[in-house]
N, C-alpha and C positions, 0 to 999 in steps of 0.2 A: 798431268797437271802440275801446274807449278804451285798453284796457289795463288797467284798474284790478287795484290787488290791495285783494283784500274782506278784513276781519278779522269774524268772528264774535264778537258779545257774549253770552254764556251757552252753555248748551250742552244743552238740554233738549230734549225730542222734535220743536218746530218747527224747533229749531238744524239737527239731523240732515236734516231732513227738505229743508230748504233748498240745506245742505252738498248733499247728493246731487245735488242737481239742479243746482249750481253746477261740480261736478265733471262732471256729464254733459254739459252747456255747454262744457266744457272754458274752464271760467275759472279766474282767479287767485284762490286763497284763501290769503294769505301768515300770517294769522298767528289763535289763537282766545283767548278769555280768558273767565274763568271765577273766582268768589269762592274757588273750592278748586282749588289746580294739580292735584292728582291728575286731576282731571277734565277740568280742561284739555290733560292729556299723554293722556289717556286716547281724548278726542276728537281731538286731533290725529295719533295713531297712526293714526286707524282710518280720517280721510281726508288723511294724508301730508301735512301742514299743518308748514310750517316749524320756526313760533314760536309755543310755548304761554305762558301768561302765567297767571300765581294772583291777579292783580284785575285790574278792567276800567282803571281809572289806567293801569297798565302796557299795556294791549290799546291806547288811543285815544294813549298815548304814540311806540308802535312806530313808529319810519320808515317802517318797508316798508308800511302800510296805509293805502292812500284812501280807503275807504271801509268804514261799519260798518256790519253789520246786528244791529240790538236787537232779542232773542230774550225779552227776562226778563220775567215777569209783567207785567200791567197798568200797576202802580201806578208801577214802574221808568221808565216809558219816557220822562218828560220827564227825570227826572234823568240818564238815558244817554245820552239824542240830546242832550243840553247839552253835556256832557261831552265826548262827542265830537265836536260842535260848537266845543268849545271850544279842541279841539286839531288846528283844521282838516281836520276829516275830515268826507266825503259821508257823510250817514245815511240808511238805509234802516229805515224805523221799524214794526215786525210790527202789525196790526192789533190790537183798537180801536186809533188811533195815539198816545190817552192817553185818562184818562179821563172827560175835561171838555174843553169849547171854549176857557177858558181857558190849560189846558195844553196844547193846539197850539200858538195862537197865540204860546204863547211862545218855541216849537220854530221855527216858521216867521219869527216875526222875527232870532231868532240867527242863522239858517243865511242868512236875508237882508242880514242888516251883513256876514256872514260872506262871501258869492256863492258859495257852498254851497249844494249838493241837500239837501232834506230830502222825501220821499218816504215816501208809506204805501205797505206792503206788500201793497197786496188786491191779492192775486196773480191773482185773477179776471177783470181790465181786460184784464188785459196776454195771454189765452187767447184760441189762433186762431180757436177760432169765436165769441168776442165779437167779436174784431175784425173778421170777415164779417157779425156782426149791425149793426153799427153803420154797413159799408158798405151791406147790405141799407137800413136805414133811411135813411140820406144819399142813397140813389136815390131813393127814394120808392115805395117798392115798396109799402109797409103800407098808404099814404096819407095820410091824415089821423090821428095816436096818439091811442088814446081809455084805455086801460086798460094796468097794470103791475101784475101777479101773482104774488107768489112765495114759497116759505118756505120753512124750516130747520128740523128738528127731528130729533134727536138723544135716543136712550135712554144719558143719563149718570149717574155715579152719584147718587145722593140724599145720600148722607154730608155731613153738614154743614162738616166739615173738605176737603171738595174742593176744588178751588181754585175751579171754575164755580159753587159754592153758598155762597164765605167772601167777603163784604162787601168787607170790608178790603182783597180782590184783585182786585176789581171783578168779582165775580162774579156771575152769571145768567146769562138765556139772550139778552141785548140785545148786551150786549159782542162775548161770542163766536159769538155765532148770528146776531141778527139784523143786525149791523151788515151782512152779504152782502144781505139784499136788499134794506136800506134804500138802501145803497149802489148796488145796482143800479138800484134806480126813481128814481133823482136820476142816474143815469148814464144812462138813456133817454127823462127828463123832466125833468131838470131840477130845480131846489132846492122843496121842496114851499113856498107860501103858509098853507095849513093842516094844521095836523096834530092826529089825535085817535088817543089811544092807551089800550089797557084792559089789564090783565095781572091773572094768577091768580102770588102769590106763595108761596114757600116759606116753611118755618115759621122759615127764617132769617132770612127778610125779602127773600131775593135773588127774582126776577122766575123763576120757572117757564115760564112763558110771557107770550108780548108778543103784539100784534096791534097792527099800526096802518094809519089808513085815511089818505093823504095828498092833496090837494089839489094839484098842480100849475100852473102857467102857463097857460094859456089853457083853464081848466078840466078839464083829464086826471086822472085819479085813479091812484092805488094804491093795493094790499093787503098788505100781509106778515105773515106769522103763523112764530112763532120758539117752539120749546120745545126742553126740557132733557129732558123727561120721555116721551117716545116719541120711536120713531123714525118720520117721516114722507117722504113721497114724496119730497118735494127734487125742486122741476117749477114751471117758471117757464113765462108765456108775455107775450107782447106783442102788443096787438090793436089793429088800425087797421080804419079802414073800409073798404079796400081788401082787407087780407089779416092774416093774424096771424104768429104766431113760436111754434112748442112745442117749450120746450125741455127734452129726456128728464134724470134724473136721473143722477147729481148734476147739476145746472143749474149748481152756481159750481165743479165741476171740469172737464175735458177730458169730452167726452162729444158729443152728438149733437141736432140741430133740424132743423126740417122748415119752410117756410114752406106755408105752405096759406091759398087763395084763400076766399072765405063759402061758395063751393061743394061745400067740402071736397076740392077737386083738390090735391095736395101740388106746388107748381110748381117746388121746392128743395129737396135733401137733403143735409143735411152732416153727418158723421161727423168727430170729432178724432183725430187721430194723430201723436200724443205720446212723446215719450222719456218717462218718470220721472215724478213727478207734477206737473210742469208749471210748477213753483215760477221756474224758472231764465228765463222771459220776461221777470217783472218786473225781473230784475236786468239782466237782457240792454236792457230799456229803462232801466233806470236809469245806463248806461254812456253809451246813446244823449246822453242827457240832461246827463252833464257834458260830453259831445264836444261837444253843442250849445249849453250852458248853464245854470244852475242851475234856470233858469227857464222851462226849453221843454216841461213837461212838459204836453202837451197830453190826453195818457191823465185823469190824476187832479191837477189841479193842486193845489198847497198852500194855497191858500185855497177850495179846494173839501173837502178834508181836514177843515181848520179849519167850514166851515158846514157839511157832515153832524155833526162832533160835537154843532154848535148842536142841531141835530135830535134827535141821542141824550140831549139835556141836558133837551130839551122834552118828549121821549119820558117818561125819567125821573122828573119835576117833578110828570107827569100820572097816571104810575101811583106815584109816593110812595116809589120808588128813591132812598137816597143813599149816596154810599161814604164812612166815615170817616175813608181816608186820602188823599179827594182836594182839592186847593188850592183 
């Protein structure tokens, strides 16, 4: 443990959602900030947070805070992690981690002059049974990886003013949906080579559903299919020639996999068991990481960050997606 104390930037249902699981870590959360102090004070009562603050200027100002986690819409996040970047604070930056490859990489270079963490949020890496899937594969237990399969689908609302259906917020169902398992198939394969992606969009223009098939390194493939508009199974698996990976739903929260042989013998059974919803690993590795350095992030590095968004940019390009307020 490094000790850090976190400040929270905004304060809306991820904000909470994070806070809880930062408290149940029994970590430091010294200070929150928020465009409106009511909400600031309001949030800070409710988990015993020092120092509320009524703009984020004054949040990335505070002494007491090392680090920040940016909670605010999409379109927010390079403008926050700058900012707070700029006033030498660690950022922990909430998924999609902006909404273009260029607006990482601009993230990633500051917090680099800086020798500053700049870190995505896909709290999914940092869950104990990814990180026994990932031992599982580093034995070679699968064999030889031939396939990556997985998706996200979510019944949200349709209302055009939603934030997952309004353009301008980088809404659909790629950002917030499928960045999980794109992220996932580049996180057990590797940066895809080709990528072919088809979507059925909304009448707003935002992406309903995405599908994409990807191409990996020495020929491995993936699948992911992401919608807005049902909810679906949420069931990934990974298949080698030796054995596979099934992983029960939700697949990117705390939950349960089985490794099983072609035979269908299950030779593995793993169940997760979790405090809270699970949020509080990545932070707990993001402490790791300034103890060790800004740049030991071996989980999700920041120039891994930076080329999945390549990916979501290509995604995009392909099904005819653009956000008008992104750089």
């Amino acid at each position: 443990m490094t000790g850090l104390h976190w400040g929270i930037l905004a304060t809306g249902g991820i904000a909470h959602a994070f806070t809880s699981d930062l408290r149940t870590a029994g970590l430091d959360v010294a200070a929150v900030g928020s465009r409106r102090l009511d909400s600031a004070r309001a949030f800070a009562e409710k988990y015993d947070i020092p120092h509320a603050h009524g703009s984020y200027e004054e949040l990335v100002a505070d002494p007491d805070v090392d680090i920040v986690y940016i909670a605010t819409p999409h379109p927010g996040h390079v403008d926050n992690a700058l900012l707070a970047l700029e006033h030498g604070k660690h950022v922990l930056v909430e998924k999609p981690f902006t909404l273009n490859q260029a607006e990482a990489a601009a993230i990633r270079d500051a917090a680099a002059a800086k020798g500053l963490l700049a870190m995505e949020a896909m709290w999914t890496r940092y869950l104990p049974h990814m990180v026994r899937i990932r031992e599982i594969i580093a034995a070679g237990t699968l064999g030889e990886l031939r396939v990556v399969s997985a998706d996200h689908a979510q019944k949200i609302s349709t209302d055009p003013a939603h934030r997952l259906n309004d353009l301008a917020l980088g809404g659909g169902a790629l950002l917030d949906l499928g960045i999980y398992p794109l992220s996932f198939a580049v996180d057990v394969l590797g940066l895809p080579e080709r990528i072919t992606a088809v979507a059925r969009l909304s009448d707003a223009g935002s992406d309903a559903e995405v599908a994409t098939a990807l191409v990996h390194p020495g020929g491995t493939v993936s699948t992911t299919v992401s919608s807005s508009r049902g909810a679906g199974a949420n069931i990934a698996q990974i298949v080698g020639t030796e054995a596979r990976i099934e992983i029960d739903r939700v697949w990117y929260t705390p939950t349960s996999f089985r490794v099983v042989l072609p035979s269908n013998e299950v030779v593995e059974e793993y169940t997760s068991e979790v405090e809270g919803r699970g949020m509080q690993y990545q932070a707990l590795a993001a402490e790791r990481f300034v103890a060790a350095g800004a740049g030991s992030n071996d989980i999700l590095p920041i120039d891994e960050t930076v080329a999945i968004m390549g990916v979501l940019d290509e995604v995009r390009r392909q099904i005819g997606v653009v956000y008008p307020t992104e750089r």
